[in-house]
C-alpha positions as MATLAB code, in Angstrom:
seq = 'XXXXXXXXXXXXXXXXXXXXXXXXXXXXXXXXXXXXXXXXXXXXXXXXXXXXXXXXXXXXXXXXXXXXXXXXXXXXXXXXXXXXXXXXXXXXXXXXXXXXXXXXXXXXXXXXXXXXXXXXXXXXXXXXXXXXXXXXXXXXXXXXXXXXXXXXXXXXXXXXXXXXXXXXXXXXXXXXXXXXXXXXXXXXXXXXXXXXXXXXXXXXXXXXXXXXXXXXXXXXXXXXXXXXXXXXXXXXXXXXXXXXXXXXXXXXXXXXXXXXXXXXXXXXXXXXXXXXXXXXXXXXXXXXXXXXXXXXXXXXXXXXXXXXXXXXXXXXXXXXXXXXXXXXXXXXXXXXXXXXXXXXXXXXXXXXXXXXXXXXXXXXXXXXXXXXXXXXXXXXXXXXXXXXXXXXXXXXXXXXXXXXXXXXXXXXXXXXXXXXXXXXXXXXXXXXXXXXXXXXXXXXXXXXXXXXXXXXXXXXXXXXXXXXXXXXXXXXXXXXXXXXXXXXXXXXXXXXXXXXXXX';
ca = [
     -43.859  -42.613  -24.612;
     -45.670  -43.744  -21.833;
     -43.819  -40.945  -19.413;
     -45.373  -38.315  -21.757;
     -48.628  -39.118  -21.297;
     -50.052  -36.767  -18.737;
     -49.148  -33.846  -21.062;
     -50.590  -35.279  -24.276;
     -54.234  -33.858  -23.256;
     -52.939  -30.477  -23.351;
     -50.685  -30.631  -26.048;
     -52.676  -32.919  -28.568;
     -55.250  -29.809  -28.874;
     -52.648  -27.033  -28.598;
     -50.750  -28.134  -31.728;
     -54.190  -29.304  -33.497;
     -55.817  -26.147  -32.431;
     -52.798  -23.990  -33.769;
     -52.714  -25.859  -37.128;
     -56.769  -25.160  -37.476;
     -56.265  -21.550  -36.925;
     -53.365  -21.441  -39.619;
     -54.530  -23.205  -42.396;
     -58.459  -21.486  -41.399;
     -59.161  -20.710  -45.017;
     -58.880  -24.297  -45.777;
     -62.247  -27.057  -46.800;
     -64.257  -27.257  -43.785;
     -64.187  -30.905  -44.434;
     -60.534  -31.193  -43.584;
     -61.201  -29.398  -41.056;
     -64.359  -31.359  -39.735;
     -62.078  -34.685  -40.171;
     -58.824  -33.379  -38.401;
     -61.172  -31.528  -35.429;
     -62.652  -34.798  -35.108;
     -59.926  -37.516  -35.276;
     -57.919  -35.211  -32.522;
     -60.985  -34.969  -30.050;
     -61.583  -38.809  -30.717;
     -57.805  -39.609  -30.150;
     -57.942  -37.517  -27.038;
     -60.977  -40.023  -25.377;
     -58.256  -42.861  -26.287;
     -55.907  -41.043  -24.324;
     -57.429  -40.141  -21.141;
     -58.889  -43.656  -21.117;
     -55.078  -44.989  -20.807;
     -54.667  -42.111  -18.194;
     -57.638  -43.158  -16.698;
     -56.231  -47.273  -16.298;
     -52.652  -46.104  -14.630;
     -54.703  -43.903  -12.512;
     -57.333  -46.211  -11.480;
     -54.751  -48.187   -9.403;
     -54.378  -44.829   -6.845;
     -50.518  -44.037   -8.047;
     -50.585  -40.394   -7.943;
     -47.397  -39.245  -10.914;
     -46.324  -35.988  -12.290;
     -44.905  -34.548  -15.134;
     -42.310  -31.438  -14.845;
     -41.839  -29.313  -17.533;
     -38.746  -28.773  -18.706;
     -37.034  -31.157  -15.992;
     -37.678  -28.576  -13.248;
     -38.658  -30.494  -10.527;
     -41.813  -29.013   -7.937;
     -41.895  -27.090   -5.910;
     -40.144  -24.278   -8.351;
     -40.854  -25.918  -11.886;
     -44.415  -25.935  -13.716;
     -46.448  -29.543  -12.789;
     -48.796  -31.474  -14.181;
     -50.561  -34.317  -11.895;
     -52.251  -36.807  -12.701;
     -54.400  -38.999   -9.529;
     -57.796  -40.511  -10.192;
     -60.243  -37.001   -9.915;
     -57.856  -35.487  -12.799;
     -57.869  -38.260  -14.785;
     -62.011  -39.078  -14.685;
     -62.205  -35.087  -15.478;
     -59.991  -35.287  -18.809;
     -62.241  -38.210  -19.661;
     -65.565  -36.532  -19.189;
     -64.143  -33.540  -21.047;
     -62.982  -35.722  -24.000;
     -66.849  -38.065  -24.120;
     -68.497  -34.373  -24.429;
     -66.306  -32.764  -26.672;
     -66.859  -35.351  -29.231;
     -70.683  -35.580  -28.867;
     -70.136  -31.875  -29.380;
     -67.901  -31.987  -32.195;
     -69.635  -34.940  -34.056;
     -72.676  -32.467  -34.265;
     -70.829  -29.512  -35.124;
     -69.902  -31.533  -38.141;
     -73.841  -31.202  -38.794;
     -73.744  -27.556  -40.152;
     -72.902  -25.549  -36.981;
     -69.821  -24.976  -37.115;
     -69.802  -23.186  -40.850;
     -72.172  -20.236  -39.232;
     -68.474  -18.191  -38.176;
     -64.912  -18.471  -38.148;
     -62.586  -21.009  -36.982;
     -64.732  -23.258  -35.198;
     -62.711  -26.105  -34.560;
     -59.700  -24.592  -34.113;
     -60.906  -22.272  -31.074;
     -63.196  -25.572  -30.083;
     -59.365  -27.504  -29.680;
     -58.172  -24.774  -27.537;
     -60.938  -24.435  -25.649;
     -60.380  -28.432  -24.439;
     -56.551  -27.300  -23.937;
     -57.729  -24.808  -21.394;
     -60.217  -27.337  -19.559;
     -57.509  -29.910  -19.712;
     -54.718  -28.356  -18.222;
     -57.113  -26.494  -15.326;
     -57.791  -30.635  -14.670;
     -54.258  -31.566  -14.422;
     -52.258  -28.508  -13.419;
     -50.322  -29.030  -10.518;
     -49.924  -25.288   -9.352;
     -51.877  -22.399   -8.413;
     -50.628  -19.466  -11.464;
     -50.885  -22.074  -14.178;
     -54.533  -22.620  -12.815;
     -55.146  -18.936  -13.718;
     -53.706  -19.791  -17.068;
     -55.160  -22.257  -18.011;
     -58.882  -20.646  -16.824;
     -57.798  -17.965  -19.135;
     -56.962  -20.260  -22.468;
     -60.103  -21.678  -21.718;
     -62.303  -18.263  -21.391;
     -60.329  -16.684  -24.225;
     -61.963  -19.378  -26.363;
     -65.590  -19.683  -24.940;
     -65.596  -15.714  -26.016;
     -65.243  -16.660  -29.399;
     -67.154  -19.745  -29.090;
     -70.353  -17.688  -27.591;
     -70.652  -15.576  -30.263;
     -69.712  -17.823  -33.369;
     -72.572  -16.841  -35.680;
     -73.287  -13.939  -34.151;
     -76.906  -12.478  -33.782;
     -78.341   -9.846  -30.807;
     -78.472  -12.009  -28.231;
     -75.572  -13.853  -28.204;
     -73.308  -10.425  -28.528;
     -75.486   -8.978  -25.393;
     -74.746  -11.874  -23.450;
     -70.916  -12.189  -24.234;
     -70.935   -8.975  -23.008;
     -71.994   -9.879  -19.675;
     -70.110  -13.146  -19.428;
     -66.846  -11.145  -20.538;
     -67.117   -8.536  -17.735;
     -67.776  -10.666  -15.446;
     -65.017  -13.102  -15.904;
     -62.638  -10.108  -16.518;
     -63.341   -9.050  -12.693;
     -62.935  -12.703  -11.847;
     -59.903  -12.686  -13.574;
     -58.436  -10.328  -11.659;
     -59.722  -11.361   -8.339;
     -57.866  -14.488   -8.923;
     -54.736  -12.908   -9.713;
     -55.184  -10.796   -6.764;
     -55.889  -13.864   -4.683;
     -53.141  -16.029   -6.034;
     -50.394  -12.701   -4.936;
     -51.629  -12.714   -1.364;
     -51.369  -16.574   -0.962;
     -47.732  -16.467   -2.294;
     -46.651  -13.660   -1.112;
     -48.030  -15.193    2.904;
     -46.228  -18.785    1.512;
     -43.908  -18.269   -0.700;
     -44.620  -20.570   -2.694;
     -47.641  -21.545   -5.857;
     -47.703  -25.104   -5.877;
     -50.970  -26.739   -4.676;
     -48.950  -29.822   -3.108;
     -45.738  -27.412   -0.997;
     -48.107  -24.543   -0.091;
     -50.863  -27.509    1.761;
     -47.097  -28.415    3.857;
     -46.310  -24.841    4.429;
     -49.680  -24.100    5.590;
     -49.041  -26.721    8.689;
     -45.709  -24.499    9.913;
     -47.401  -20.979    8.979;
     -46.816  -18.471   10.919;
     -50.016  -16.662   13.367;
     -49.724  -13.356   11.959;
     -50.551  -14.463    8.217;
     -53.014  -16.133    9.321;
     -55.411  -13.660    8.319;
     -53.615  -13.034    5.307;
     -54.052  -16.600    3.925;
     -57.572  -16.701    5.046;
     -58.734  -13.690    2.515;
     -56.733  -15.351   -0.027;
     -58.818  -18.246    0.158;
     -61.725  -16.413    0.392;
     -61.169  -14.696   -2.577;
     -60.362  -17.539   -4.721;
     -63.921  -18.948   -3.465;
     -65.486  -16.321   -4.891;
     -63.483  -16.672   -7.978;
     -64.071  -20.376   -8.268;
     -68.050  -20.026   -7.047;
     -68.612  -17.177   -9.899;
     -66.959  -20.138  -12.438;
     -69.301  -22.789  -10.876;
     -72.124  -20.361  -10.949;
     -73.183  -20.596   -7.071;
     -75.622  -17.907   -5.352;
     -75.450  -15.544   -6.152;
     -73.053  -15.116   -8.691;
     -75.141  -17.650  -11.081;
     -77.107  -14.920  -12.845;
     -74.690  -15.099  -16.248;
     -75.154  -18.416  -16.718;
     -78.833  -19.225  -18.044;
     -78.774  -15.880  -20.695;
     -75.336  -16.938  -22.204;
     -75.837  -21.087  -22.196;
     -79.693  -20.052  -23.801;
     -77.558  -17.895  -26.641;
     -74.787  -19.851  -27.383;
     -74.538  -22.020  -29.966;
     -76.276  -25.875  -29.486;
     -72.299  -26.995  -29.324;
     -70.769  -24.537  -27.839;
     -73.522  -25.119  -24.850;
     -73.324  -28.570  -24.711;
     -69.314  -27.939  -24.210;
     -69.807  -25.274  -21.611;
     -71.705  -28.123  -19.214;
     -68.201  -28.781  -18.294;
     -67.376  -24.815  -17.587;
     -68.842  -24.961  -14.574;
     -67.570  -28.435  -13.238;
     -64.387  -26.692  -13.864;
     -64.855  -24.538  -10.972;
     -66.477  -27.102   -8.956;
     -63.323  -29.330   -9.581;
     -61.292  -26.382   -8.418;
     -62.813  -25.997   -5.428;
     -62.647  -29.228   -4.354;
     -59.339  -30.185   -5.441;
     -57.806  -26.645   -3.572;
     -59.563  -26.835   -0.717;
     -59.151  -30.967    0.080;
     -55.524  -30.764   -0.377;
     -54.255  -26.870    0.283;
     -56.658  -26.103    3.236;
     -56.637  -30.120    4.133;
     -55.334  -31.406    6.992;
     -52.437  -29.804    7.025;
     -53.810  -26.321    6.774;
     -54.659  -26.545   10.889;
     -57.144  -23.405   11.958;
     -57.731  -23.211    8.365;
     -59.245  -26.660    7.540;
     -61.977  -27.091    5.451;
     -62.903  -23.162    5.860;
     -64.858  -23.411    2.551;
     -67.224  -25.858    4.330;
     -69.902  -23.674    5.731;
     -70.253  -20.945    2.803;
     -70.113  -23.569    0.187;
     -73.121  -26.022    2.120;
     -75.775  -22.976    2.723;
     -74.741  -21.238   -0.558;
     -75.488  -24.590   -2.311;
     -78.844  -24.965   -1.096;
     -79.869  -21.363   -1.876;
     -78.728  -22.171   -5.398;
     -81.061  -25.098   -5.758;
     -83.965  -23.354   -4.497;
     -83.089  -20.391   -7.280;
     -82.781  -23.068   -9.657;
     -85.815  -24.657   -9.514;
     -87.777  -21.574   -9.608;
     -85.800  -20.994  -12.483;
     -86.682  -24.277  -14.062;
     -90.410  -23.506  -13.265;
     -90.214  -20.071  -14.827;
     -88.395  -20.941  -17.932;
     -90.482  -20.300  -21.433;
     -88.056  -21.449  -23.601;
     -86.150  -24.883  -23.739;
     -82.914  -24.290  -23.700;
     -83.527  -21.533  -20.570;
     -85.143  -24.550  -18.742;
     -82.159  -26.684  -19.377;
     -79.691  -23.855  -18.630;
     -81.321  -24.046  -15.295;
     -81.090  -27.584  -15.402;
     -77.670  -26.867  -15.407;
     -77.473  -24.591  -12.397;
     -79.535  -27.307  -10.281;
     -76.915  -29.849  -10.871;
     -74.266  -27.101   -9.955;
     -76.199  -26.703   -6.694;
     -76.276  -30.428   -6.101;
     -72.627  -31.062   -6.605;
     -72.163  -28.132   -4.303;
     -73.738  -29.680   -1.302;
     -71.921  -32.898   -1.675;
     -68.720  -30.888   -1.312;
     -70.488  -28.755    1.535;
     -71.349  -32.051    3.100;
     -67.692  -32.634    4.022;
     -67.374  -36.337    3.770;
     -65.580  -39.292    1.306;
     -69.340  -40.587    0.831;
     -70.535  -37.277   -0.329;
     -67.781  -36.507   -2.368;
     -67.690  -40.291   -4.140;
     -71.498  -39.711   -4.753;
     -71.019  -36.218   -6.235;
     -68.400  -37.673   -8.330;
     -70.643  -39.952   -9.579;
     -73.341  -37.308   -9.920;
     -70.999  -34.734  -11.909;
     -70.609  -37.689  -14.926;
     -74.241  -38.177  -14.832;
     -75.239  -34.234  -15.058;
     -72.351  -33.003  -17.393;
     -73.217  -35.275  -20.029;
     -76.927  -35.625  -19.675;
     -77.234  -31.866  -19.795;
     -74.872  -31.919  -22.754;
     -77.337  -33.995  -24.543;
     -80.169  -31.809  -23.739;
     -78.498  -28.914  -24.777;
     -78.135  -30.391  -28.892;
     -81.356  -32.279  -28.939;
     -82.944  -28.635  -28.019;
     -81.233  -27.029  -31.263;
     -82.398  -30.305  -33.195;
     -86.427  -29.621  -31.989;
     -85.646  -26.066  -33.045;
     -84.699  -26.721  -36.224;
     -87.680  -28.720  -36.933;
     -90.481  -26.514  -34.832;
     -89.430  -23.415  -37.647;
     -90.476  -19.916  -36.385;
     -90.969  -21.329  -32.804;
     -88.410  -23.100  -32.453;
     -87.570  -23.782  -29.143;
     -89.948  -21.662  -27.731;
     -92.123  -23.391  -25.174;
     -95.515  -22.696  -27.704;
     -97.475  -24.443  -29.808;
     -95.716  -25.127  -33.183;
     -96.337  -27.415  -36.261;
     -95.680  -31.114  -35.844;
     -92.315  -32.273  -36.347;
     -90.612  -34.528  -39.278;
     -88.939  -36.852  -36.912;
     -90.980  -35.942  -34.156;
     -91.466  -39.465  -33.092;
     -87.525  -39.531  -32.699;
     -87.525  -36.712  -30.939;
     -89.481  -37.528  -28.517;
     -88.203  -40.427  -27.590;
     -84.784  -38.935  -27.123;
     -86.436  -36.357  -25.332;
     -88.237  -38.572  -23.051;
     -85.291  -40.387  -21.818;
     -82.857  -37.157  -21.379;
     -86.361  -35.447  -18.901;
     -86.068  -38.520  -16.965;
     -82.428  -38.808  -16.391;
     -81.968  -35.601  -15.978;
     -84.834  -35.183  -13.497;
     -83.680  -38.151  -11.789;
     -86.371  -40.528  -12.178;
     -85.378  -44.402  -12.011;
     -84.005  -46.366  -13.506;
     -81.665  -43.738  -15.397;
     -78.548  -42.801  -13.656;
     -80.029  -39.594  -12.380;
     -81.794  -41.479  -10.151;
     -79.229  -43.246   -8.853;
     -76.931  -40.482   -8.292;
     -79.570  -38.384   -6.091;
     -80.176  -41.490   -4.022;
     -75.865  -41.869   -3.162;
     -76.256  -38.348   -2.206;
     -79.132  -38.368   -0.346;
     -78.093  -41.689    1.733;
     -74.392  -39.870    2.214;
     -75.783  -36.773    4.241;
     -75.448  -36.963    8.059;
     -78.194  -36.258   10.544;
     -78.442  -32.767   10.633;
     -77.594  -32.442    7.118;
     -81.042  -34.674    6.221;
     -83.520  -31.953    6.792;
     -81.968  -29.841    4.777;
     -80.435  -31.713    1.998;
     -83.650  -34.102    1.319;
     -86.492  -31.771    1.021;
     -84.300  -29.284   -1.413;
     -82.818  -31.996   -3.648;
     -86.411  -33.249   -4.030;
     -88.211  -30.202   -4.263;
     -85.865  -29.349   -7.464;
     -86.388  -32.490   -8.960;
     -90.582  -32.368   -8.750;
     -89.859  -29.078  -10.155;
     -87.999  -29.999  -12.873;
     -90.597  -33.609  -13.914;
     -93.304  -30.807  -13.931;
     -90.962  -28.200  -16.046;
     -89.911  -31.135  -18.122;
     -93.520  -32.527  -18.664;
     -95.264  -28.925  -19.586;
     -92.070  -28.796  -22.351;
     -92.861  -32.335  -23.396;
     -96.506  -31.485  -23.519;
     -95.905  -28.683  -25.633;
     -93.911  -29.546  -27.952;
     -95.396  -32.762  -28.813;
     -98.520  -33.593  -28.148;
    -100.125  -29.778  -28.499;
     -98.963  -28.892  -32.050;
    -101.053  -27.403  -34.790;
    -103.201  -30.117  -36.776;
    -101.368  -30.180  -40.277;
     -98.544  -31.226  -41.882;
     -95.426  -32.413  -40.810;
     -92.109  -29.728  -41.371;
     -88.595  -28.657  -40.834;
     -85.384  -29.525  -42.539;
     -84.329  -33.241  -42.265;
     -81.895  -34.067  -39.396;
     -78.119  -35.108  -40.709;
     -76.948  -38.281  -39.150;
     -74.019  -36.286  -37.209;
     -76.629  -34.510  -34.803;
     -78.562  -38.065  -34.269;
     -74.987  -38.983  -33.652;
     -73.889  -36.482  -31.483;
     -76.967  -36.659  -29.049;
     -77.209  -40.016  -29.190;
     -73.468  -40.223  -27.669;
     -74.248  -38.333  -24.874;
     -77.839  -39.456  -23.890;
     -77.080  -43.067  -24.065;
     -74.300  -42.063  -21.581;
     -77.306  -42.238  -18.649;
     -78.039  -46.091  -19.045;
     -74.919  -46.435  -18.958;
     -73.722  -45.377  -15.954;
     -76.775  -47.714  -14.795;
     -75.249  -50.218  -16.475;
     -71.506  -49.932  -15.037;
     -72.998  -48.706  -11.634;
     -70.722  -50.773   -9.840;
     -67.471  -50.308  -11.007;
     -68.085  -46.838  -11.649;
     -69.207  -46.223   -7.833;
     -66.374  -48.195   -7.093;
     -64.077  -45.837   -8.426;
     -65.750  -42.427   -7.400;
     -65.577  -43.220   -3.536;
     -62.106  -44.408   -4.129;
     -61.138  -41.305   -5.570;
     -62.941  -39.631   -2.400;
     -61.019  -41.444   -0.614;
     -57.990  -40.582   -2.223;
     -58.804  -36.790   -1.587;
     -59.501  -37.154    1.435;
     -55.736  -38.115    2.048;
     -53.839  -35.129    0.640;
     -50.817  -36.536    2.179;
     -50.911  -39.056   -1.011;
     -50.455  -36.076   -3.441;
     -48.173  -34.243   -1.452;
     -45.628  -37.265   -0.708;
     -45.721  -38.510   -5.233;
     -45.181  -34.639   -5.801;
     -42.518  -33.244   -3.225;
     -40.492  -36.598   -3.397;
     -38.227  -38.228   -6.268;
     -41.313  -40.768   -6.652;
     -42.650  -38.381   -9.666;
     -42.003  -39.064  -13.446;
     -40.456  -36.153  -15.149;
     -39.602  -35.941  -19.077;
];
């Protein structure tokens, strides 16, 4: 059993999503049990992925017995296995709150939410370049759905956008993925990084617009300058779960850039090493200087932490524009803290909403709140982690990245990252302000809170301390999966050798 185990993440939701979808006209509480039993037995299973990684043995699975370079591979080394376990820790905050009510506003909720995680999950552990595109497109297929499950204007107007766009990334990537095999000959991540080293000087060029294009492709996923503007319209929209998910959406194209350009354009790649470097450090910084004026400018809550989202996108960006296994270790470390503190943020916005009534989440004076003494609390301690205030592990994540810069990387790096988080305590404090302290005299209102939704944000805020808490061994094994990146030729040797585990 244990052999099958790096394909279990994908497959798990692919047969439970599939079943959803079939039996849709089914009790909702069927499926509310079977949606969340799978996503819980899926955090069992990528912590057991997560222990035989941990030890740096980098296996594979090939489909079908075809061994790489020419079959389909999954791989499974430390970054691929933390990602599947972030993924699996949000989706069932998300799901556990969907239970709540949100998820009976449209049509097959939890089935499209189960293939959405097989998308993210296989763009984690995919071994190759085409099932990459694949897998991105499972995984957008659903989030179209997702976006607009209850429908209303806004949501519609912004699927719009965030369909088009992704449609022209789509085919960019395709594009990109034809000129980088037709200069190699080859898709697999782990033969195309050795082919690189004996390639040819007239395809050169070739490969270089190839990898161009797919940073383009991968910076419009992560929502980098200035292909961001999609993102704060369509996470604002989007249902409270459905946002919370999509915090990962965008550390799925941060993960692909670092994973294809650490071990494709590695050391191996000559000339071509680490050509990402420059566009990805300067971009970065523009995006966290958009973001905070974002943050600033935002009149509604979940805008401001849509834009929350963008600054951590522009933060995680830097550490790979930085260039070095301390940077990358402490934007590891950073990504956990961000994805699932944002996540949080994202539900206990819809749960203030709920109880502000025609405001709702509106950044204006509303009625006081039935469990507004809750609320704030929670709200409290997701403004400080989030902003990065000590002791939460926001803090403590800015700090490893701001200590990891080099010289001439300081005077950049330090005033930005610290700029966007004053901007975001005084963002964070006006919302506060408003929503809890300057409400109309009167009586206490909105519907009473189900214990999923306390659940389901309580699961992903408490994830902060936490990280505080396990500091150590978590930091531990963040720079020791930079580490591991930062030797591609550990990849490339477990794939391209008989070392692998195939079914």
């Amino acid at each position: 059993m244990m052999q099958h185990l790096i394909v279990l993440p994908v497959v798990l939701p692919l047969l439970v999503g599939l079943f959803l979808l079939r039996s849709r006209h089914g009790a909702m509480r069927t499926h509310r049990t079977v949606g969340v039993t799978a996503t819980a037995l899926l955090v069992v299973v990528a912590l057991f992925m997560l222990a035989r990684a941990a030890g740096g043995e980098v296996t594979y699975y090939a489909l079908g017995g075809w061994q790489p370079p020419f079959g389909i591979v999954l791989v499974l080394d430390r970054l691929s296995a933390l990602m599947v376990l972030l993924t699996s820790v949000l989706a069932l905050g998300c799901v556990i709150f969907a239970c709540a009510g949100d998820d009976e506003r449209g049509s097959n909720f939890h089935g499209l939410f189960q293939l959405q995680l097989m998308g993210i999950n296989g763009a984690f552990l995919t071994g190759d370049l085409f099932n990459l595109f694949v897998f991105f497109e499972v995984l957008l297929l659903a989030s179209y759905a997702l976006l607009i499950h209850g429908g209303g204007k806004s949501r519609i107007q912004s699927a719009v956008h965030y369909v088009v766009l992704n449609l022209a990334g789509s085919s960019l990537f395709l594009i990109s993925v034809g000129v980088l095999y037709g200069a190699t000959g080859t898709l697999n991540m782990a033969d195309m990084a050795m082919r690189l080293s004996e390639l040819p000087a007239e395809r050169s060029g070739l490969v270089t617009a190839g990898a161009l294009m797919l940073l383009v492709v991968f910076g419009l996923k992560a929502a980098i300058l200035p292909l961001y503007f999609w993102l704060p319209r369509a996470y604002a929209a989007a249902p409270a779960p459905v946002a919370a998910l999509f915090a990962i959406m965008t550390k799925v194209g941060i993960y692909a850039i670092l994973r294809v350009y650490t071990l494709v354009f590695g050391e191996h790649a000559g000339a071509l090493e680490a050509l990402e470097r420059p566009w990805v450090w300067w971009l970065s910084l523009a995006t966290m200087v958009v973001a905070g004026i974002g943050v600033l400018a935002a009149r509604d809550l979940r805008l401001l932490v849509a834009y929350l989202v963008l600054v951590s996108v522009g933060t995680l960006l830097a550490g790979i524009g930085m260039g070095s296994p301390a940077a990358t270790g402490a934007l590891l470390y950073y990504l956990v803290h961000s994805t699932l503190v944002t996540g949080g943020l994202f539900l206990l916005a819809e749960m203030i909403g709920l109880q502000r009534g025609k405001a709702g989440t509106r950044l204006v004076k509303g009625r006081p709140m039935l469990h507004g003494a809750w609320l704030s609390g929670l709200f409290f301690a997701g403004a400080i982690a989030v902003a990065g205030l000590p002791p939460l592990s926001g803090a403590l994540g800015k700090a490893l990245l701001l200590n990891a810069a080099e010289p001439w990387q300081q005077p950049w790096l330090w005033p930005i990252l610290l700029a966007t988080g004053l901007a975001a305590i005084i963002a964070l404090s006006r919302a506060g302000s408003t929503l809890f302290w300057r409400s109309h005299a009167g009586e206490a209102g909105g519907v009473t809170l189900s214990r999923p939704r306390w659940l389901g944000v309580g699961l992903l805020l408490a994830a902060s301390p936490l990280l505080v808490a396990l500091a150590g061994p978590v930091s531990d094994y963040t720079r020791a999966t930079a580490d591991q990146l930062a030797d591609p030729d550990i990849l490339v040797r477990a794939v391209l050798s008989d070392a692998g585990e195939s079914p």
